[in-house]
C-alpha positions in Angstrom: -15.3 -25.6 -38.7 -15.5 -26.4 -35.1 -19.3 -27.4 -33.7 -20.4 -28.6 -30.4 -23.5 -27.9 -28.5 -25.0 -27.7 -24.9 -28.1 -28.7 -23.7 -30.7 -27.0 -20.6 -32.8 -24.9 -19.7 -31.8 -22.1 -20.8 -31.8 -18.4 -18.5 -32.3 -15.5 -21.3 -31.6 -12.4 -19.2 -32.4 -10.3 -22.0 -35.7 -11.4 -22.4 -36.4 -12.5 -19.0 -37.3 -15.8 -19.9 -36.0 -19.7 -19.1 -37.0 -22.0 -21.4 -35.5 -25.7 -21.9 -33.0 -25.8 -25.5 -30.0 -26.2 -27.4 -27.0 -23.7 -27.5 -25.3 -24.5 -31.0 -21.6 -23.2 -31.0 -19.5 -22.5 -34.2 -16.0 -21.4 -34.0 -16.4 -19.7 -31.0 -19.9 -18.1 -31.6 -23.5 -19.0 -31.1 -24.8 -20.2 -34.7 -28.4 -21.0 -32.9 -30.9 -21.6 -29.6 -33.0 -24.3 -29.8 -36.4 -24.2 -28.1 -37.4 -27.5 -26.8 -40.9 -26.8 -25.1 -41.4 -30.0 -23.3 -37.9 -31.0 -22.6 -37.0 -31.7 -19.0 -33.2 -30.7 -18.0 -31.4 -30.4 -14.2 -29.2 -27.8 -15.2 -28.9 -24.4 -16.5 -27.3 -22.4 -19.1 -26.3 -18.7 -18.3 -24.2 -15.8 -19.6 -21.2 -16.0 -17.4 -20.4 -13.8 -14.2 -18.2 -10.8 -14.7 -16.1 -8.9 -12.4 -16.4 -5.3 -13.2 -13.7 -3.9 -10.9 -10.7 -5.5 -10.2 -6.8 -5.4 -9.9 -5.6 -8.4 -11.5 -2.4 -8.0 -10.2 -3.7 -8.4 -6.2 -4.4 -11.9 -7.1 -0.9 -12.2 -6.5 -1.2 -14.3 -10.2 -0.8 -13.0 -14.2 -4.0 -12.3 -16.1 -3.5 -16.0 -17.5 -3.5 -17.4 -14.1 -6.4 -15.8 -12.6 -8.7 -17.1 -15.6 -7.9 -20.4 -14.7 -9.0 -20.2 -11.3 -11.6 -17.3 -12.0 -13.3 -19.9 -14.8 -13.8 -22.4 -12.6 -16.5 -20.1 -10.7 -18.2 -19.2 -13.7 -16.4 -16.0 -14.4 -15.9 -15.4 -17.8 -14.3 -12.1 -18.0 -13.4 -8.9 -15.7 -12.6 -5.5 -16.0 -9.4 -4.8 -14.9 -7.0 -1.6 -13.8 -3.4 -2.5 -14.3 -2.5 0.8 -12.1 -0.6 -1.7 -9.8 1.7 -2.7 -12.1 1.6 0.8 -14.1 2.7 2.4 -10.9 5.8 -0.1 -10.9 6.3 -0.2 -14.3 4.4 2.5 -16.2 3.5 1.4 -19.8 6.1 -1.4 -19.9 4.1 -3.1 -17.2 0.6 -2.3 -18.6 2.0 -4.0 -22.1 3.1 -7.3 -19.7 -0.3 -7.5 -19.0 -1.9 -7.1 -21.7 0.4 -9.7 -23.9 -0.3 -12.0 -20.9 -4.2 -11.6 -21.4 -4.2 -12.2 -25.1 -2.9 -16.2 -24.4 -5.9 -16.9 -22.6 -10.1 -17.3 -24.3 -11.2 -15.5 -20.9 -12.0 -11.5 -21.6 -10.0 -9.2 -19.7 -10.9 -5.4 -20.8 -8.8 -2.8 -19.1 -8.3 0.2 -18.5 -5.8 3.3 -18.6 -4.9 4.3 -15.0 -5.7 7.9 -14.3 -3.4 8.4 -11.4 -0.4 7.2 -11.6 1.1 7.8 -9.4 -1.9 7.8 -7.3 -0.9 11.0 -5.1 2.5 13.5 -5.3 3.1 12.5 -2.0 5.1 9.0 -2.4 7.4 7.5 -4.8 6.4 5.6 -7.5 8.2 3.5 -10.4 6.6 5.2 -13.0 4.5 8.2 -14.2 1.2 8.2 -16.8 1.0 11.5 -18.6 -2.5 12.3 -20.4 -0.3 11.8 -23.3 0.8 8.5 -22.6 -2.9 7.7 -21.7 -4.1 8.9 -25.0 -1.4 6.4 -26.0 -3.1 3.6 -24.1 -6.6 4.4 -26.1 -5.3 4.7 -29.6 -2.2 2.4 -29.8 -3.0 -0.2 -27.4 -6.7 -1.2 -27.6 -7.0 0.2 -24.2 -11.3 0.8 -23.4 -11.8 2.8 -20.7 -10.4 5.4 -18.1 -9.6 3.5 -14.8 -11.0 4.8 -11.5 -10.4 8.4 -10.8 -8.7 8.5 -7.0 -7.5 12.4 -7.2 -10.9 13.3 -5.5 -9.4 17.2 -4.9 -8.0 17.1 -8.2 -11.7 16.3 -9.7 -13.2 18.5 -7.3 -11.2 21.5 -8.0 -10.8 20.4 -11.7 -7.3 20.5 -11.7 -5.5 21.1 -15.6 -3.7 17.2 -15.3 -6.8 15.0 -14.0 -9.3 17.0 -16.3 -7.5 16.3 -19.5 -7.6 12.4 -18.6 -11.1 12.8 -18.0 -11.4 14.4 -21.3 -9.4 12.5 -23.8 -11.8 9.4 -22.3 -14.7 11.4 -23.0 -13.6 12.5 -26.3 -12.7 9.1 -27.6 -16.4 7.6 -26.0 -14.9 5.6 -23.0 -16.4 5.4 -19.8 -14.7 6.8 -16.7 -14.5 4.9 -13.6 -14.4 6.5 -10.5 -13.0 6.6 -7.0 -14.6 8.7 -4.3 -15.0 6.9 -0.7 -17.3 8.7 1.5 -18.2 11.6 -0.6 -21.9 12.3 -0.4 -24.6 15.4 -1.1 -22.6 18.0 -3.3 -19.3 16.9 -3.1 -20.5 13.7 -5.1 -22.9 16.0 -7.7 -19.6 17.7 -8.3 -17.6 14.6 -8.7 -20.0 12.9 -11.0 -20.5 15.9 -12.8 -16.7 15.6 -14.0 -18.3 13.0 -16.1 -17.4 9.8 -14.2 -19.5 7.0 -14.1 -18.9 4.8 -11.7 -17.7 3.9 -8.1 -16.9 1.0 -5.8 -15.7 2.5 -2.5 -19.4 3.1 -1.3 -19.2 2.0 2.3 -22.6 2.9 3.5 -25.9 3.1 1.7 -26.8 7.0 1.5 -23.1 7.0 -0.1 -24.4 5.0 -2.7 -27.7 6.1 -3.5 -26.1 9.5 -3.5 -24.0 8.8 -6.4 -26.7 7.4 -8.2 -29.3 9.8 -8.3 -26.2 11.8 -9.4 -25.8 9.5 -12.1 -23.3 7.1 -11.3 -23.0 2.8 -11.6 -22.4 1.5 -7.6 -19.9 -1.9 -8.3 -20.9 -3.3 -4.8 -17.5 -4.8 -3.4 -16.9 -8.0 -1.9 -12.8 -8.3 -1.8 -10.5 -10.1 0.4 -10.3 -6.8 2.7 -13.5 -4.6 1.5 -16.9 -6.4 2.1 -19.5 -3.9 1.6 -22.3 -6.5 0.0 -24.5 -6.7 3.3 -24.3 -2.9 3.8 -25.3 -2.1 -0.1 -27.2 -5.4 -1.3 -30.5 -3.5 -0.7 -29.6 -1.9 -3.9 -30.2 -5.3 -6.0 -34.2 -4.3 -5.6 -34.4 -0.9 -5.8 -31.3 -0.3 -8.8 -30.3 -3.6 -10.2 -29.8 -1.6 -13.7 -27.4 0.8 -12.0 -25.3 -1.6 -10.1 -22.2 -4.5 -10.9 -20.6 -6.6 -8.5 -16.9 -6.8 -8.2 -14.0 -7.8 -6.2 -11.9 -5.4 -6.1 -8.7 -7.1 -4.9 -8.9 -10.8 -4.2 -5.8 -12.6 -2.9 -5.1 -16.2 -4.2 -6.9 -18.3 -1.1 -9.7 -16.6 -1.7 -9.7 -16.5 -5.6 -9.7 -20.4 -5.4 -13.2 -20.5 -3.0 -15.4 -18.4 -5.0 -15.6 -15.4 -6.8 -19.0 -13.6 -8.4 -20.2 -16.8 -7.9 -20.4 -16.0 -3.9 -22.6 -12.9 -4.3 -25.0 -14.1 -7.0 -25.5 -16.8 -4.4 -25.6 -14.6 -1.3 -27.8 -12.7 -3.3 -30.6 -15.1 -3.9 -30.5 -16.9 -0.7 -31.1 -12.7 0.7 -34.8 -13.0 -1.7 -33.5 -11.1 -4.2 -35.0 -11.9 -7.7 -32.6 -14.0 -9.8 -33.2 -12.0 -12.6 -32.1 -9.2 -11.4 -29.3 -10.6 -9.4 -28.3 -12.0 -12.9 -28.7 -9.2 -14.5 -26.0 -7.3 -11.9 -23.6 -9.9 -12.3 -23.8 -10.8 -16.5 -25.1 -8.2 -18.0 -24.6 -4.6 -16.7 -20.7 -4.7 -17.4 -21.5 -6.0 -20.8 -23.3 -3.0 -21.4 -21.3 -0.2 -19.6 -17.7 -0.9 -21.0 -18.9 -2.1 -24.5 -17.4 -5.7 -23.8 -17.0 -8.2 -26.7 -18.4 -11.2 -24.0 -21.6 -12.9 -25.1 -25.3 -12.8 -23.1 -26.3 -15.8 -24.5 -28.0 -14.6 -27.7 -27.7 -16.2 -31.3 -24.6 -14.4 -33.1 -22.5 -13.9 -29.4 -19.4 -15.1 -28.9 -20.2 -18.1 -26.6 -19.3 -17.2 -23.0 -21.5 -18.7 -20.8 -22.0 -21.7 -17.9 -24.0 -24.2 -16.9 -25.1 -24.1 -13.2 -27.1 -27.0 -11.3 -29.8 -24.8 -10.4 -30.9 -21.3 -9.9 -30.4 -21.2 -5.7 -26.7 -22.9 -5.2 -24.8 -22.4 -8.8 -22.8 -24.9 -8.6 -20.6 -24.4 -11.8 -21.0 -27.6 -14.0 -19.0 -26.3 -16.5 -18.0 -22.7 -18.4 -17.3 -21.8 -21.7 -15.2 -18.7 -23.0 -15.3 -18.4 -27.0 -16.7 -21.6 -27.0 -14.1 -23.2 -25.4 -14.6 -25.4 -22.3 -12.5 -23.5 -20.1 -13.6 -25.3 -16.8 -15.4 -28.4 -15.6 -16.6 -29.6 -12.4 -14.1 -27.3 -10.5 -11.0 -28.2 -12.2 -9.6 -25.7 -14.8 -9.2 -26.9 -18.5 -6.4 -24.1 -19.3 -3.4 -24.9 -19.0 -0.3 -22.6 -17.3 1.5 -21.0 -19.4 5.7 -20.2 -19.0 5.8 -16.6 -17.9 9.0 -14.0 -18.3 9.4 -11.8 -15.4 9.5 -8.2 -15.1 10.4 -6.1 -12.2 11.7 -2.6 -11.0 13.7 -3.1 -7.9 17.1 -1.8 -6.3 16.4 -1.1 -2.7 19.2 -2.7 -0.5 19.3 -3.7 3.0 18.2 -2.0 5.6 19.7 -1.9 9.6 17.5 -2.2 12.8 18.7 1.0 13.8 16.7 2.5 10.8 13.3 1.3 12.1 13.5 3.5 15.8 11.8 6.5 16.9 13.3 9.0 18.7 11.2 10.5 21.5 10.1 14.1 20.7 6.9 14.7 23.0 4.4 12.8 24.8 1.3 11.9 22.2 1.5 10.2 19.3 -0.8 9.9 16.5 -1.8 6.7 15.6 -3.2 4.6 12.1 -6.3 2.7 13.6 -7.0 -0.3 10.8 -10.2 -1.9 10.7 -11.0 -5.8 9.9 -13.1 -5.8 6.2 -12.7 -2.4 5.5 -9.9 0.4 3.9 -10.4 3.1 5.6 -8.4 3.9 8.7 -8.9 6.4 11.6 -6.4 8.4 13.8 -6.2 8.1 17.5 -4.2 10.3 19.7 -2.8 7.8 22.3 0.5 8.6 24.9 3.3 7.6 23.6 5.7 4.4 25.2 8.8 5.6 25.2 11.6 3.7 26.6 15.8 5.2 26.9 14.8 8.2 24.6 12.6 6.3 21.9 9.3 4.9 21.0 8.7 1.4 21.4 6.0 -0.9 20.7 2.7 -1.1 23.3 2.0 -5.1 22.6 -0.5 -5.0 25.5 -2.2 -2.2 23.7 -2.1 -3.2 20.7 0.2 -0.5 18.9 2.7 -2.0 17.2 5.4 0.1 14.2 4.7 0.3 10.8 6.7 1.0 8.0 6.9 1.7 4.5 10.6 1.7 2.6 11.2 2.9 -1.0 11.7 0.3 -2.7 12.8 2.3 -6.0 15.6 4.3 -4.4 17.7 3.8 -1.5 16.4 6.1 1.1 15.6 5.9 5.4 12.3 4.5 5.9 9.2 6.1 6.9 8.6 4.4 10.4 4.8 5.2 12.5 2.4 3.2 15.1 -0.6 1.6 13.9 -3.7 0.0 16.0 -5.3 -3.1 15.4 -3.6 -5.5 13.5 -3.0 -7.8 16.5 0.0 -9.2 16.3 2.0 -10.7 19.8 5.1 -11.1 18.3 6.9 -11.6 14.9 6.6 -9.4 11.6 5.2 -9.4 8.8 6.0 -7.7 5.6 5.0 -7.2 1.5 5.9 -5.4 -1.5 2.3 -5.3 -2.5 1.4 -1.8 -0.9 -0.9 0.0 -2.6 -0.5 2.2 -4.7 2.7 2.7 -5.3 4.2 -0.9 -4.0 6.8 0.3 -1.8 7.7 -2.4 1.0 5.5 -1.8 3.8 6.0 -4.3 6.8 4.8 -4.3 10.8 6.4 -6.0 13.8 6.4 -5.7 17.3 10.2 -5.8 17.7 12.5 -3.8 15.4 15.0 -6.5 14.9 12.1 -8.6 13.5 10.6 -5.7 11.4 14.0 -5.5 9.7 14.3 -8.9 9.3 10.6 -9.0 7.1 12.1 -5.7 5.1 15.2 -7.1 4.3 13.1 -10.8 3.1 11.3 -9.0 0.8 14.6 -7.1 -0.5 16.5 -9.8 -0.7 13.6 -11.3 -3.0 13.1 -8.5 -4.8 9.5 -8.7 -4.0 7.3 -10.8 -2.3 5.5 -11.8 1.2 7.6 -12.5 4.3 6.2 -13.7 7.4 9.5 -13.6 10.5 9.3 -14.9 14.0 12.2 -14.8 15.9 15.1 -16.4 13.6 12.5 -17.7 11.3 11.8 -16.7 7.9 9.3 -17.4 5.2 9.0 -15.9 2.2 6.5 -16.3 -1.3 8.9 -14.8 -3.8 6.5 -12.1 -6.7 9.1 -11.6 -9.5 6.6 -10.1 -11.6 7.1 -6.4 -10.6 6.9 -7.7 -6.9 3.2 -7.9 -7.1 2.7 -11.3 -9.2 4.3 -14.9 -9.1 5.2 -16.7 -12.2 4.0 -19.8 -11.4 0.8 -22.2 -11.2 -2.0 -20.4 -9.1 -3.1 -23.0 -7.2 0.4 -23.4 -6.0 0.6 -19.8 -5.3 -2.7 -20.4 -3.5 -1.1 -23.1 -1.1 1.5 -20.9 -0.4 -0.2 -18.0 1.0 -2.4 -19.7 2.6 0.3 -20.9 4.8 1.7 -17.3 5.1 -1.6 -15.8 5.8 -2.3 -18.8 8.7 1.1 -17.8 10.1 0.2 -14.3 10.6 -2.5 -15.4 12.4 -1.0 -17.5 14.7 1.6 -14.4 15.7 -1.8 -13.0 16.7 -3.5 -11.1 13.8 -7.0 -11.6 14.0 -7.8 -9.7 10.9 -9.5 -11.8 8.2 -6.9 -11.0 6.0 -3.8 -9.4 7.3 -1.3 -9.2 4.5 -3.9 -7.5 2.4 -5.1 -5.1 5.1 -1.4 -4.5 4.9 -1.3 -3.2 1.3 -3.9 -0.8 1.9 -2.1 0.9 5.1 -0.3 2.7 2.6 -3.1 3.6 0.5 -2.8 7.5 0.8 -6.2 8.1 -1.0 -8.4 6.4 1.4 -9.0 8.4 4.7 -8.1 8.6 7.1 -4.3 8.3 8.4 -1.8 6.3 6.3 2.0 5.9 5.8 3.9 6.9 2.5 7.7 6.3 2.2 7.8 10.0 2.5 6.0 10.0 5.8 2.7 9.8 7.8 0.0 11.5 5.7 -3.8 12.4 6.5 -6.2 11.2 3.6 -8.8 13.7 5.0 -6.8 16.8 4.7 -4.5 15.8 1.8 -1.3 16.5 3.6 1.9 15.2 5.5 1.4 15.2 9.6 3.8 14.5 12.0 3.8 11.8 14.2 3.8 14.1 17.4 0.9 15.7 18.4 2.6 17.1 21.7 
């Protein structure tokens, strides 16, 4: 029988109380709570923070990975949507992650994708049928529905999206949602479909929208989506319809903070701790039916120890009554990973990355620093002996995305924005269906990036001039196999070389991914082509 014990003063969010005490622990679960009324203590013992949305696999690491350097912040468990790795790898890859989880005391819960592939309009590695999701809930210990991006499917209740929706409801699983910008009765229609949550609220009538219609708002704070300052009002006047989350948090950032950040930002805002705490432990526990403790006597033991209730300094955390982290190092050790990957694009030639001249106006993908969403602009084209070039002064630089799964001419546009003076960069981590997408102000250098990532079968490449750097991501070409704070160093360096070839987005390679998000308005780029995410459709690049 293994015993230990931890001594503080103790936060009870369940009964809104702190009072100074002793957690026993035995094998992994509380056995008792001592009250010590009159015991003085200068630290405090918590339920741990939770992430209740993210995609593991954006962390560039494997689920055992990201505990380590998620523990060290407090978090002791997150709910997770493989659809990343299910769109490269279907169930194969939803199985990787799942046997990967299991090594490691921190909880991971996750979920079926719904959409997968995310839209008809791009090439995936894989397809989820409502059979193989039903698959996912019976045989594989899967919990609940991940979010629902086909917005006009839900609207118009379409046969395929419905019978996802209903095999989750049917087997009591909650269904997370995916709905940016909808508001009034577009989002009384969408929640009506039964779907419980959403995290793509970008403005704050979004969000109270959705929950009068009976929705959860995960308030986002990611590595490219920050909504906290625009939604945070929300910890007042909702703190038992809300969770926080991340979303998609790259390395770098993984190692600085995590939940942690917001329960801090939170509090230092005048926000009551309680029901900051409350957001951040306890709603997630509740909504997906998670087997992660909340400090009570017969839990499992996952829980921290903070200096105080203003700065949170993690002191230590516990998952199953294991001390998982300590004074910001992590206790678990790596583990040897086996990669898995879907990958037989071959090299491309710079003569594959030009654009013809057909007209005079061009449309153009605007990106914006912190946020998803793009916009188009109608700008004159530069065109120079019969094709488009790139408008450096301007700003409007190509973009392209290649199918990585078959061997087939890129999809090459102009997109606004991302600031770069000269060089490329590139990445196989392009959401949703991880194609390559890359952009580079010359097309010999936009090549160059493309054919990095090919040759690696996956990865980040940063190229300027003759130079190339690359961090390899055998794991489906979304994930390395090796120690995360390694991995960590490593971007870093790739993400301060973007910068210095003159992005001055926060975080360039994963406002990258998203450019090829089709689901998020409003103009993005498949491998099949320039699409608008307002009107669900393919668009050409010409306007005139």
């Amino acid at each position: 029988m293994a015993k230990s014990s931890v001594s503080g003063n103790i936060v009870d969010l369940l009964h809104k109380i702190i009072f100074p005490g002793t957690v026993v622990i035995v094998d992994g679960k509380i056995q008792a709570i001592a009250h010590e009324n009159g015991q003085h203590y200068d630290q405090y013992i918590l339920p741990g923070f939770i992430d209740a949305h993210v995609h593991i696999e954006s962390s560039m690491l494997v689920p055992t990975e990201f505990a380590r350097l998620a523990t060290v912040h407090g978090t002791v468990a997150a709910v997770s949507d493989p659809h990343e790795i299910a769109n490269v790898l279907g169930l194969a890859g939803i199985r990787f992650m799942l046997a990967n989880a299991a090594q490691t005391p921190f909880t991971i819960v996750f979920g079926a994708p719904s959409c997968v592939p995310a839209t008809g309009f791009e090439t995936a590695g894989a397809e989820l049928s409502a059979k193989e999701i039903r698959e996912l809930f019976e045989q594989d210990g899967i919990s609940y529905l991940s979010e629902v991006m086909n917005v006009p499917g839900v609207l118009n209740r379409t046969t395929e999206v419905m019978e996802k929706i209903r095999i989750a409801q049917e087997l009591r699983h909650p269904v997370d949602g995916h709905a940016p910008g909808l508001c009034g009765e577009a989002a009384r229609n969408y929640a009506n479909a039964k779907i419980t949550t959403d995290h793509e609220c970008c403005t704050l009538t979004e969000a109270l929208d959705k929950i009068a219609f009976g929705m959860k708002v995960i308030i986002r704070e990611g590595s490219a989506a920050k909504n906290f300052d625009t939604l945070h009002s929300l910890i007042d006047s909702h703190s038992d319809q809300c969770m926080f989350c991340s979303d998609d948090k790259h390395p770098d950032d993984l190692v600085k903070g995590h939940i942690n950040e917001l329960v801090r930002r939170a509090v230092a805002l005048g926000h009551d701790v309680m029901d900051v705490l409350q957001i951040a432990c306890v709603n997630p526990v509740w909504h997906y039916k998670m087997n992660v403790g909340l400090l009570q006597v017969g839990d499992p033991a996952d829980f921290i120890v903070v200096n105080n209730l203003r700065e949170f300094k993690v002191l230590s955390t516990y998952c199953q009554g294991i001390l998982v982290a300590k004074e910001g190092k992590a206790l678990i050790s790596s583990l040897p990973v086996a990669p898995i990957n879907n990958f037989s694009a071959t090299e491309k030639q710079i003569t594959e990355f030009r654009i013809p001249a057909q007209g005079t106006t061009v449309r153009v993908m605007t990106a914006f620093d912190g946020q998803l969403i793009t916009e188009e602009k109608l700008l004159p084209a530069q065109i120079q002996n019969g094709e488009v070039i790139t408008d450096i002064e301007n700003d409007v630089l190509k973009i392209t995305v290649v199918n990585r799964y078959k061997n087939t001419p890129p999809a090459v546009a102009l997109i606004q924005n991302f600031g770069l003076k000269r060089g490329a960069i590139a990445s196989s981590v392009a959401h949703d269906s991880h194609n390559i997408v890359a952009v580079g102000t010359t097309d010999e250098e936009l090549c160059a990036a493309v054919n990095a990532v090919i040759d690696a079968k996956g990865g980040i490449a940063v190229v300027e001039s003759n130079t190339i750097q690359v961090l390899t991501l055998p794991v489906a070409g979304l994930m390395s196999d090796a120690d995360g704070y390694i991995v960590a160093k490593q971007y870093a360096q790739m993400d301060a070389w973007a910068k210095r070839l003159g992005s001055q987005l926060l975080a360039p390679f994963m406002t990258l991914s998203f450019m090829a998000l089709l689901v998020i308005p409003d103009l993005k780029l498949s491998d099949r082509g320039l699409f608008s995410g307002k009107n669900f459709q393919f668009v050409s690049l010409w306007v005139d």
